[in-house]
N, C-alpha and C positions, 0 to 999 in steps of 0.2 A: 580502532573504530573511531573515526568522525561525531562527534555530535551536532553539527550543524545543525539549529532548527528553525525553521520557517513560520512565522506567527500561524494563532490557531484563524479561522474561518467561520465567518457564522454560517446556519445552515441558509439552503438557499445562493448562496454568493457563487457564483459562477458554474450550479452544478445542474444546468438545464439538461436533459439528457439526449438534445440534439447537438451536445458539444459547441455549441455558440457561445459559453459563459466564457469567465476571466481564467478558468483553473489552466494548469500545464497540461499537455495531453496527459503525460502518465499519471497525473493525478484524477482527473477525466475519467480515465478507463475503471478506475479502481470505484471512483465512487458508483459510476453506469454500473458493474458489474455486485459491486454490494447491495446496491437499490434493486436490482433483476432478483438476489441469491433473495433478498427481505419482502420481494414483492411491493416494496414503497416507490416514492416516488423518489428522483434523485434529487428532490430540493428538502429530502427528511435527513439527508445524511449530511454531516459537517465532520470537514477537514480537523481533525484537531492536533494535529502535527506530522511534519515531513524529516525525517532526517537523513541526509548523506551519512553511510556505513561503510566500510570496508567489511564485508562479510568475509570467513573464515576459509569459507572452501565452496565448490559448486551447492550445496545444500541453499545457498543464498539466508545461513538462518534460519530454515525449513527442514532440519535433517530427517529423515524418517526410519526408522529401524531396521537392518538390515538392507538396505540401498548403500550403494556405494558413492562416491563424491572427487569429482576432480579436486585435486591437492593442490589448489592457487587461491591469490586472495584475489577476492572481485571486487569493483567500485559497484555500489548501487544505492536503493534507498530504501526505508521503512516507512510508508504510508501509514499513520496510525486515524483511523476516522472511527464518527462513532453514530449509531440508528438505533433507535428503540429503546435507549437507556443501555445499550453493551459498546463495548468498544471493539473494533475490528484491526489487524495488521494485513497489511499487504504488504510483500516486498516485491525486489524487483533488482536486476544485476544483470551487466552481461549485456547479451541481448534479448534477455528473455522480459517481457512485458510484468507487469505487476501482477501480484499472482496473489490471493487470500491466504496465508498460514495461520490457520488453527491451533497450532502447537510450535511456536515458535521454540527454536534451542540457541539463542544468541540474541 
């Protein structure tokens, strides 16, 4: 696993949720989508770190209990942002778009 980490983001900095700010799309999607799940605005959420992962197996780092999981490793990333005083993970691999884990296992 990669640690590559990307400075943190104050809130506000590119996260209009017409996607016209400075963020990467998939950074974008993750904040629009936390700010929809919190009911805030997407200018209450701040980036606070991105890291490039090699995640373990299709689970993306998300495994869930008794699912089962392609046996490859994947390139992706961990979105970690944070609203309200909680911190949130996203990840993301594959082709699959950035997604909220709850319960991360990696």
């Amino acid at each position: 696993m990669s640690d590559a980490t990307s400075g943190p983001r104050s809130p506000g900095q590119g996260s209009s949720p017409s996607g016209s700010g400075t963020l990467p799309p998939e950074q974008q999607e993750a904040v629009d989508d936390l700010a929809e799940r919190q009911g805030i605005a997407a200018d209450d959420v701040e980036v606070v770190r991105v890291q490039d992962v090699t995640w373990r197996d299709g689970s993306l780092g998300c495994a869930e209990p008794g699912r089962m999981y392609t046996q490859a490793l994947v390139e992706g990333r961990r979105i970690v942002l944070a609203a309200g005083g909680a911190e949130f993970e996203y990840h993301s691999g594959g082709s699959r778009a950035p997604f909220l884990c709850e319960n991360p296992t990696q």
